[in-house]
N, C-alpha and C positions, 0 to 999 in steps of 0.2 A: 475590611471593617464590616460587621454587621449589619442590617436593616436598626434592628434596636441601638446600637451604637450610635448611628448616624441620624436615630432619632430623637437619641437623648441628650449630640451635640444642635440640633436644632433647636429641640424646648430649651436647652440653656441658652443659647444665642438669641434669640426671639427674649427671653425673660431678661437678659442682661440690656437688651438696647430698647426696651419696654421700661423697666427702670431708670434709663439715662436721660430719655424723655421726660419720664414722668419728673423725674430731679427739675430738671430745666425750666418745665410749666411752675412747678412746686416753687424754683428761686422767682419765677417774673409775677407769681401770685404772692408771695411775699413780699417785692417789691410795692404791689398794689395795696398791699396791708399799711404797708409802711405810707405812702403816697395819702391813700386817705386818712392818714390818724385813725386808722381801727386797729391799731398796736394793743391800747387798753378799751377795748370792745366790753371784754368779758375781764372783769380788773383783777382774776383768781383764776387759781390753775391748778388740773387741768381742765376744768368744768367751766359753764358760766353762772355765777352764781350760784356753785355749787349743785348745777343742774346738769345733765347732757348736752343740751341746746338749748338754745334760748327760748324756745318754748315753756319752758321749764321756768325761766327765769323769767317771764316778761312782768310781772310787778315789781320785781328789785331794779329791772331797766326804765319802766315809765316812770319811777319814781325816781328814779336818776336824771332823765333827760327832764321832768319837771324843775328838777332843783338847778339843773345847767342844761336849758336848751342847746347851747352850743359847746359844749363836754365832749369829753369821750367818748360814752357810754350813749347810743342810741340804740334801735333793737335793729337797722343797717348793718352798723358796724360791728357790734355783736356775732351778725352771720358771717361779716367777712373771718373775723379772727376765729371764730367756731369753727367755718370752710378749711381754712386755713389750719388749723390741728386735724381735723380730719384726715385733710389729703398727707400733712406729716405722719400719720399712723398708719397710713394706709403703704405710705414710701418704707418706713420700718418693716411692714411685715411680706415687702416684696425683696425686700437689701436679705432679710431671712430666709428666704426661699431660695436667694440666689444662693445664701451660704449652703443650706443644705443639700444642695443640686451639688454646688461644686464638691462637697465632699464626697457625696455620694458617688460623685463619677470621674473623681479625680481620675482614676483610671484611665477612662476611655475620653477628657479632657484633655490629658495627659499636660495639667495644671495644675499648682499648687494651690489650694483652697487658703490660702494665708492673706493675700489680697480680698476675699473677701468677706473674710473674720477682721479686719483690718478697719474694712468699709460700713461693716456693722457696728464695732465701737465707733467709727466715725459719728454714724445717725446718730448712738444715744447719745452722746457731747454734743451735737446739736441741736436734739430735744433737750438735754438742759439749759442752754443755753435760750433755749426757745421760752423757758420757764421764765429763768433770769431777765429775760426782756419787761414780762408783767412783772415778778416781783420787786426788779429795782425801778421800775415805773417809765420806761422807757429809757434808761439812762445811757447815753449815745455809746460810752466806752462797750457797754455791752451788745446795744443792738448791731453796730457796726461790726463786732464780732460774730455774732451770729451769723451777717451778710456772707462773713469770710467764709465761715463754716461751710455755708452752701456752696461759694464758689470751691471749696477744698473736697467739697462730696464732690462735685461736676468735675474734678481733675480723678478721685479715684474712680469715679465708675468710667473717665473715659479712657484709663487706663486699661482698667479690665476690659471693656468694648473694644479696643484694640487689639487685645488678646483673639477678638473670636473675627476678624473681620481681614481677609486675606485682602494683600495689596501687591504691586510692583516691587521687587526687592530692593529696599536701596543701598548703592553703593559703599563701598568700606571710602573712599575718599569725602564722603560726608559727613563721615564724625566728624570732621577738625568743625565742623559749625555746631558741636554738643555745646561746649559752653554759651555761646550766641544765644542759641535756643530757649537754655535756662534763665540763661539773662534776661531773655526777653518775657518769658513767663512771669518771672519776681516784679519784672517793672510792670505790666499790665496785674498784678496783684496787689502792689503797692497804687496804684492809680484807680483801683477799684475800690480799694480800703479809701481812699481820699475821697471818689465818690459817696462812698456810705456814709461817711462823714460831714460832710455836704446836707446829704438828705437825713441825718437822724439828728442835726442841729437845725434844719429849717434855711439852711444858708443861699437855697437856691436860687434865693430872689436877690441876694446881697449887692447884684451885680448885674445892674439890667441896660449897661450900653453892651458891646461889643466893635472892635476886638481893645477898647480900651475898658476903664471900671472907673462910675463915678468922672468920664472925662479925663482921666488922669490915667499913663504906664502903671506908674506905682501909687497907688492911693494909701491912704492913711490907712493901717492895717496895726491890730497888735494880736501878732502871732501867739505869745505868751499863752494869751486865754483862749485863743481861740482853737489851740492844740493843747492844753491842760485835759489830762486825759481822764483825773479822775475827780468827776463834778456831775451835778443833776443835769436834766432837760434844762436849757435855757437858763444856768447859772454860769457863773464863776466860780471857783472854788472853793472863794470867801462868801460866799451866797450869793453875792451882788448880781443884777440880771444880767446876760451876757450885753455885750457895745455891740452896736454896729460894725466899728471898725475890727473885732473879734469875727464878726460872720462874715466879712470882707475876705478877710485874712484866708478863711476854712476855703470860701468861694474860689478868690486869684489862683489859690494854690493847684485845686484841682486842674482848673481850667487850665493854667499856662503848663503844668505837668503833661497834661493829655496831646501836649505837643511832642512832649519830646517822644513819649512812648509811640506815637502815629508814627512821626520818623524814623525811630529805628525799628520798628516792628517791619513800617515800609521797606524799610532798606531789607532788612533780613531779609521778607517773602522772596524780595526779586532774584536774591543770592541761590537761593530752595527751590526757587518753580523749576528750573533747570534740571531738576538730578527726579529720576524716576523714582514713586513709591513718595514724595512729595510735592510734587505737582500741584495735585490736587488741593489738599490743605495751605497751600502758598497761597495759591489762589483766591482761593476762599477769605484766607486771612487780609487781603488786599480789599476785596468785597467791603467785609465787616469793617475794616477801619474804616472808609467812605462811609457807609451806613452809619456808625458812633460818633462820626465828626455833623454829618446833617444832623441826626435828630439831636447831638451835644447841642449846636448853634439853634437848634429851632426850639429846643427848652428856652432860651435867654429870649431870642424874638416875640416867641410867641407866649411867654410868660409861663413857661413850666406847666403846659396841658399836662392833662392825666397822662393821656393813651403815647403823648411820645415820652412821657416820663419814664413808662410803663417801660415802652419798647426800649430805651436808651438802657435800662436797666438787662433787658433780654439781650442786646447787643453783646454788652460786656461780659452776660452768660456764654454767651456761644463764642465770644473770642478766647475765652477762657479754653473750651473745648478745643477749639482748632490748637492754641498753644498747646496743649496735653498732649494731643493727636501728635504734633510735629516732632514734641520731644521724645516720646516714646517712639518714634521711628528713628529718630536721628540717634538716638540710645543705642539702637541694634543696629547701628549702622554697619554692611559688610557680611550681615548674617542673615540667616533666610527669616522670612515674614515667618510671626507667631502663627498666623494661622493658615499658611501658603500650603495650596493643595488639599485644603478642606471644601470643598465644596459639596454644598447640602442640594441633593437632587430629591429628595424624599420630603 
């Protein structure tokens, strides 16, 4: 291989896991959008107030937070949600570089650029979805999609990042844990969507003993409304404000769900540390579950802090990632690592 060859699989490698990061910051700054109610900062899109920054807008914001001190719309939160599209356009036109690179050097990738023509339609369906969050005014069915979204970019890029990152080969007796894998991705997906759901109804607090609710296994809960999927922030879908026992309902669920998926994900990793070329990521994923269960319990004890709200939400980032990681190896189980024998000296 070339000098220039082997330095244009580096600038792709180096761009591709510069992206996956930047994804990762970009979901746990979201989540913080989300956390502080700076959803509708700037209540129009994509500008604030039809400005670039809120600089631009700071008289349609004072005269906002005049009429509702305690509103949306502060010149705060403003920066957050402005921050927050920024770094989404700035993730756009790095996911474009990547595409261009890989076509350009499909060649000497000796990759299909289709993954990440793939990963570029991803971002704009998440920037409209990013849209959709202010136009329909926070309205949960859609922010919690949005959440998805991000967690669906942080599976494609960690796909591709797999592509350029040479590992242990593993084993052809490892596929028979292919379906496991997946299964276990779908349930930490669906347990993630339950969290989003949680936090884009306000349900956090629903549920403030542990490990019972309201004193009670089962408390009075009506699931009905409280998974009614298509309704405003804090309605019903007859308009009525949502019950208690609806935000109960959204709460128990996550929480008692985030058992089963700690359990079998626990049980998986232990299956996986064993076979070379998943070691690593077993491990990890054992890590992270411990880490998702303290800061889970230390939301309810300690009343839903910002910073471990933050972080609970970054957890479930990066166990996303380790699931991508595991199933994409366990996919090629038997066959040589995508990127084995690449080694960048240059």
């Amino acid at each position: 291989m070339t000098v220039d060859a082997v330095r244009a699989r580096a600038r792709y490698r180096k761009l591709v896991f510069l992206t996956l990061f930047f994804t990762l910051d970009l979901v746990m700054f979201g989540a913080f959008v989300r956390l502080t109610d700076s959803g509708l900062g700037c209540p129009d899109w994509p500008g604030c107030y039809a400005s670039f920054s809120p600089i631009g807008a700071l008289d349609h914001i004072r005269a906002a937070t005049e009429s509702m001190p305690y509103g949306p719309v502060t010149l705060g939160k403003a920066w957050i949600e402005m921050i927050h599209r920024y770094a989404g356009t700035i993730l756009g036109i790095l996911i474009i570089a990547i595409l261009y690179q890989a076509w350009r050097y499909r060649a000497i990738l000796a990759q299909s650029p289709a993954l990440a023509a793939v990963i570029l339609v991803a971002v704009c369906v998440q920037g409209a979805f990013g849209k959709w969050t202010v136009t329909h005014k926070l309205m949960p069915l859609v922010v919690t999609t949005h959440l998805l979204g991000g967690m669906a970019l942080l599976v494609l890029l960690t796909w591709l990042a797999a592509r350029q990152k040479a590992h242990d080969a593993v084993p052809a007796e490892a596929g028979r844990w292919r379906a496991f894998v997946f299964a276990g991705l779908l349930l930490l997906i669906v347990q993630i969507g339950l969290g989003g759901w949680v936090s884009t109804n306000y349900a956090a607090l629903a549920c403030m003993d542990f490990p019972t609710c309201h004193g009670q296994w089962v408390p009075d809960m009506d699931f009905h409304g409280g998974f009614s999927l298509l309704r405003a922030l804090g309605e019903l879908p007859s308009g009525e404000i949502i019950s208690q026992n609806a935000l109960t309902a959204i709460h128990w669920t996550h929480r008692n769900f985030a058992f089963v998926v700690v359990l079998y994900l626990g049980w998986l990793a232990s299956r996986l540390r064993g076979y070379p070329g998943l070691r690593g990521p077993a491990r990890l994923l054992n890590v992270m579950l411990l880490v998702q269960l303290f800061t889970g319990l230390a939301t309810v004890f300690l009343q839903w802090p910002l910073l471990i709200a933050v972080l609970h939400n970054g957890g479930a980032a990066i166990l996303t990632m380790v699931c991508a990681t595991l199933a994409v190896r366990v996919g090629r189980a038997g066959k040589p690592p995508l990127a084995a024998g690449d080694k960048i000296t240059v």
